[in-house]
ROFIDO-275456 format. One line per 10 residues: number of its first residue (from 1); for each residue x negated, y negated, z negated of C-alpha. Coordinates in Angstrom, 2 decimals, m for minus. Each point is the difference from the previous one (the first is absolute). Layout:
N
NUM	X/Y/Z  ...
***
This chain:
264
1	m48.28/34.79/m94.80  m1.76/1.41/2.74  3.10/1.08/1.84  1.95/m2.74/m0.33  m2.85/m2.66/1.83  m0.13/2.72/2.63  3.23/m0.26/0.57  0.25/m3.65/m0.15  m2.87/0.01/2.46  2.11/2.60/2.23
11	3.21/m2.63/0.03  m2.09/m2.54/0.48  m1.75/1.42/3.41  3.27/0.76/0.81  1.54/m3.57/m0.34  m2.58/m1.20/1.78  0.39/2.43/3.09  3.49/m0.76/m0.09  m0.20/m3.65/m0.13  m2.52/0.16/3.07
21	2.42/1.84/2.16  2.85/m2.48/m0.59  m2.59/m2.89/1.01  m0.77/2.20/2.80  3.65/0.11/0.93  0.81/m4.13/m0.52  m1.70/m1.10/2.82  1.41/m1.48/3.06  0.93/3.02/1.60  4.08/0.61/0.53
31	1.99/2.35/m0.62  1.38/1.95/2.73  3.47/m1.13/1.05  2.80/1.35/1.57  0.18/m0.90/3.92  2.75/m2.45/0.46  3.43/1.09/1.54  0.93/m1.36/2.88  3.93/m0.32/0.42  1.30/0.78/3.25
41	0.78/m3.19/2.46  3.07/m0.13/2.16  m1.29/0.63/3.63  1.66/m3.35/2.29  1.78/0.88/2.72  m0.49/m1.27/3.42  2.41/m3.54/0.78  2.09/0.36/2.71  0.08/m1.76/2.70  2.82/m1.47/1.45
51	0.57/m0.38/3.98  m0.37/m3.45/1.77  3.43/m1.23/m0.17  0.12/m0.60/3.90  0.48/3.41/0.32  3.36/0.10/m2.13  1.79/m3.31/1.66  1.10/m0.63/3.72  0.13/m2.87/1.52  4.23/m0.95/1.37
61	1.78/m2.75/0.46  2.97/m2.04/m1.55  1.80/m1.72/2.55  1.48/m3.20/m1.23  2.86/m2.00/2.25  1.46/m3.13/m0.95  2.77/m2.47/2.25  1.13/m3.49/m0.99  2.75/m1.92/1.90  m0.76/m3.94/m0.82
71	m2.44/m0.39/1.45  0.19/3.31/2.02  m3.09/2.38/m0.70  m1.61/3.28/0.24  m2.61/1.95/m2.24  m0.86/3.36/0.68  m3.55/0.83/m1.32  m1.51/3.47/m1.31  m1.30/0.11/m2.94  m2.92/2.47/m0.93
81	0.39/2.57/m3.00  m2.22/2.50/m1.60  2.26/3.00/m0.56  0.02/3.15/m2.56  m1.54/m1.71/m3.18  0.82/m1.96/m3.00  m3.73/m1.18/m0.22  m0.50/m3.26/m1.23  m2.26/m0.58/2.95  2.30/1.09/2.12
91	2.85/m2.25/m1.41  m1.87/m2.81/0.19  m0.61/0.62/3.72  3.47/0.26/0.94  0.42/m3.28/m2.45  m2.42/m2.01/2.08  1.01/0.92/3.29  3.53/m0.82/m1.14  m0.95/m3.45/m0.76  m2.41/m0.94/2.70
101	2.93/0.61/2.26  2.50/m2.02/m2.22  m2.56/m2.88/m0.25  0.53/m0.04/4.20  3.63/0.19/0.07  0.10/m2.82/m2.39  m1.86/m1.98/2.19  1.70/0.57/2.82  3.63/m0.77/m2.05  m1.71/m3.35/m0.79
111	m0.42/m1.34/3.54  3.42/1.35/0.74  1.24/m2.38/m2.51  m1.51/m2.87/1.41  2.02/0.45/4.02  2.95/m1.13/0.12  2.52/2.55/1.27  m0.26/1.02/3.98  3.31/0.80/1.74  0.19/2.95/2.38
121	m3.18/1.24/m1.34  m1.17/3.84/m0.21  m1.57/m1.69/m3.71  m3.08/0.75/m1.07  m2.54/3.12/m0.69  m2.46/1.27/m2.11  m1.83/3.11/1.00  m2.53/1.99/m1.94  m1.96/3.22/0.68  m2.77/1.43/m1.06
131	m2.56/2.36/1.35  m2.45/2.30/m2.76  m3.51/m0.49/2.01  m1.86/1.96/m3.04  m0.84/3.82/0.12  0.42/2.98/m2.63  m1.17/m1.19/m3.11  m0.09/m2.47/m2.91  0.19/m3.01/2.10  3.62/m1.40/1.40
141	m0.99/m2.67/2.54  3.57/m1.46/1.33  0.50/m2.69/2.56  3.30/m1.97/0.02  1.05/m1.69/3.36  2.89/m2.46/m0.78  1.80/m1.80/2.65  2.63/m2.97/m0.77  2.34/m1.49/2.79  1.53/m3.24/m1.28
151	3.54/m1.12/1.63  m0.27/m3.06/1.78  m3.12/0.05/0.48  m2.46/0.97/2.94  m2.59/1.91/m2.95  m0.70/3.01/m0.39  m2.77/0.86/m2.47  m1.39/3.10/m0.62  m2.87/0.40/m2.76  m1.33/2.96/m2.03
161	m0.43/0.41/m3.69  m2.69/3.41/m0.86  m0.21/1.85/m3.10  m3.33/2.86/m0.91  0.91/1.47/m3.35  m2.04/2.73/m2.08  2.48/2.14/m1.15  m2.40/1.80/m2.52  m0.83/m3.37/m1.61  3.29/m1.48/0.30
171	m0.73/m3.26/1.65  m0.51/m1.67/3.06  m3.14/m1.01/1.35  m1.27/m3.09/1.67  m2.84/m0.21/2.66  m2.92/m0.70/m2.31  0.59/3.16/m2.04  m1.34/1.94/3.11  m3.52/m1.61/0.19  m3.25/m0.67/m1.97
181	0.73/m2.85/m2.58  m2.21/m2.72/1.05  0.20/0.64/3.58  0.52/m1.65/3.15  2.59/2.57/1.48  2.66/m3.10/0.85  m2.98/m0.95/2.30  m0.62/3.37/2.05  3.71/0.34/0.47  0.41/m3.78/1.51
191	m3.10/0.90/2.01  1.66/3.39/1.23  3.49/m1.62/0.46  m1.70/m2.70/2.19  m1.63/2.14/2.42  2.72/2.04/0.71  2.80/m3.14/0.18  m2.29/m2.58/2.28  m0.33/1.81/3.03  4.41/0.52/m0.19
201	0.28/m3.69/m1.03  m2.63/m1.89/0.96  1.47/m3.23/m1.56  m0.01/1.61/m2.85  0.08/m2.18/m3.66  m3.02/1.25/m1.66  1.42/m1.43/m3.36  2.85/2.27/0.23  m2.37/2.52/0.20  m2.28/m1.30/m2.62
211	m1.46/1.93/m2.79  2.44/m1.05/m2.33  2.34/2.08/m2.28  3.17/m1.87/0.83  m0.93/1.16/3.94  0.24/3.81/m1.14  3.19/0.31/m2.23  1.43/2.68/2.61  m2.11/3.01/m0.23  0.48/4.15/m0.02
221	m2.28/2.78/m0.65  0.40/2.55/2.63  m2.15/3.19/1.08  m1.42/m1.96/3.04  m1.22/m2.70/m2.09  1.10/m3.18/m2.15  2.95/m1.53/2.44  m0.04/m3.68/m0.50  3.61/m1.62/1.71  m0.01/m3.82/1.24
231	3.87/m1.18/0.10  1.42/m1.45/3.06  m1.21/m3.93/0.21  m2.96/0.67/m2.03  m2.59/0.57/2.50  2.22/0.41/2.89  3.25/m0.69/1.18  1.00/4.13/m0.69  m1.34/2.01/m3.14  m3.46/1.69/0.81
241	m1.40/2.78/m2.25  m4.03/1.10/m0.08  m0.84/3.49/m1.67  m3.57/m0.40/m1.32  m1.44/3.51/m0.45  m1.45/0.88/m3.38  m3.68/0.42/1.89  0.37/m3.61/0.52  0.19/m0.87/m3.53  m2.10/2.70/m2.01
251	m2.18/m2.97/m1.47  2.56/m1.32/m1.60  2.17/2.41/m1.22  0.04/1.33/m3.73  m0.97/3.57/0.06  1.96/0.43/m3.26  3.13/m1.86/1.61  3.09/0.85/1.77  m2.22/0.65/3.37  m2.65/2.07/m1.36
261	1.22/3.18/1.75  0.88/m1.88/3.77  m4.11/m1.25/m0.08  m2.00/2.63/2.48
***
C-alpha cells in the first residue's frame, strides 16, 4: 500500500513538472524559422540609344521642270529632300516640302488661266530656289524665294515662303514655339526690326512693322541669330531682311525651346 501511493506521488510530481515545462514552452515566443530564399532577379540591361537622325539623312534636291504651250509657260523649281532614310519623319518632310511647292505652282497655273493668250510672247515663268540658312543639327530652317513673270504683263513678283522643321520631333515649328508662353517677344522683335529699318527708310509704315503675327510669317533660325525677311512692297519697294541676334532676345526666349542652345 505503501509503495503504490509513493509511486502515485512520484507520477504525480512528475506530471506536474512536465505540464509546467509545456506552459513554459506555449508562450509567445516563435519558433525559429528558416531564412527566406531569395530567387535570383534578371539583371536589366542598359537601353540603347539611338543617334539623332540628322546624322543619318542629307539634305539634296529634286529638281522638278514643267512647260505648257497654251498659254506658253515655264516651271523650274527645286524641291528639297531629306535623303538615306525611310523614317516617318523624314517622309513626311519630303511630303510637305512637296506640297508647299505644288500649292505655288497651282497658284501661279490659276492666274495663267485668267490672260488671254499673248502672241510672240517668250510665255510665262515660275522660278523657285531655296537656300538651307540652318546649321548642323536638329533644326532645318529653309527659305524659298519664288519669282513669277506673267506674259503680257509689266509684273514681276517675287515673294518668299520659309519652312523651320525639327526633324527629331517630326514637325514644323512656328515662331511662338521659340519663346516664353505668355510673353511679349512679337514686341521686342517689332522694336528691333524698327530700329534697324527707319534710318534705311525713313518713311517707313510702322504698321507693317507692327508687333503683329501676320507681320512675321517669313522667318529662319540661323547661327547669327533669328533672320526675320520683309517681302518686296511690304516695307519697301525691294525685300529687306533684319537678323536679330539671340542676345537681343534672351528675355523672351524658352530655355527649354528650339533656341535654348543659341542663348549666351
Amino acid at each position: 500500500m505503501q509503495r503504490f501511493k509513493l509511486k502515485w506521488m512520484i507520477g504525480l510530481g512528475l506530471g506536474a513538472v512536465l505540464s509546467s515545462m509545456l506552459a513554459c514552452g506555449s508562450g509567445n515566443a516563435a519558433l525559429p524559422t528558416a531564412a527566406p530564399t531569395r530567387l535570383p532577379t534578371e539583371t536589366s540591361l542598359p537601353t540603347a540609344t539611338l543617334p539623332p537622325l540628322y546624322l543619318s539623312v542629307n539634305l539634296g534636291s529634286t529638281p522638278l521642270k514643267e512647260q505648257g504651250a497654251s498659254p506658253s509657260y515655264t516651271i523650274v523649281a527645286q524641291v528639297p529632300t531629306l535623303q538615306n532614310s525611310d523614317d516617318q519623319r523624314v517622309t513626311k518632310f519630303n511630303n510637305e516640302m512637296t506640297l508647299l511647292l505644288q500649292q505655288e505652282i497651282s497658284v501661279f497655273k490659276d492666274n495663267l488661266r485668267e490672260l488671254a493668250p499673248v502672241p510672240l510672247s517668250n510665255g510665262s515663268t515660275f522660278n523657285s530656289q531655296y537656300v538651307l540658312l540652318s546649321g548642323p543639327g536638329n533644326i532645318i530652317s529653309l527659305k524659298f524665294d519664288i519669282v513669277v513673270s506673267i506674259a503680257g504683263t509689266a509684273n514681276r513678283r517675287a515673294h518668299s515662303r520659309t519652312v523651320t522643321y525639327d526633324l527629331e520631333a517630326g514637325s514644323d515649328l512656328n515662331l511662338a514655339s521659340l519663346f516664353r508662353p505668355g510673353s511679349t517677344y512679337l514686341q521686342v522683335i517689332s522694336n528691333y526690326c524698327i530700329a534697324r529699318l527707319k534710318p534705311k527708310i525713313p518713311n517707313l509704315v510702322i504698321a507693317a512693322v507692327d508687333a503683329v503675327a501676320s507681320n512675321y510669317q517669313n522667318w529662319n533660325i540661323t547661327s547669327n541669330g533669328l533672320l526675320i525677311t520683309f517681302d518686296e512692297n511690304q516695307v519697301a519697294a525691294d525685300p529687306q531682311q533684319v537678323v536679330i541676334p539671340y542676345a537681343e532676345l534672351t528675355e523672351v526666349i524658352d530655355p527649354k525651346g528650339p533656341l535654348a542652345s543659341f542663348q549666351p
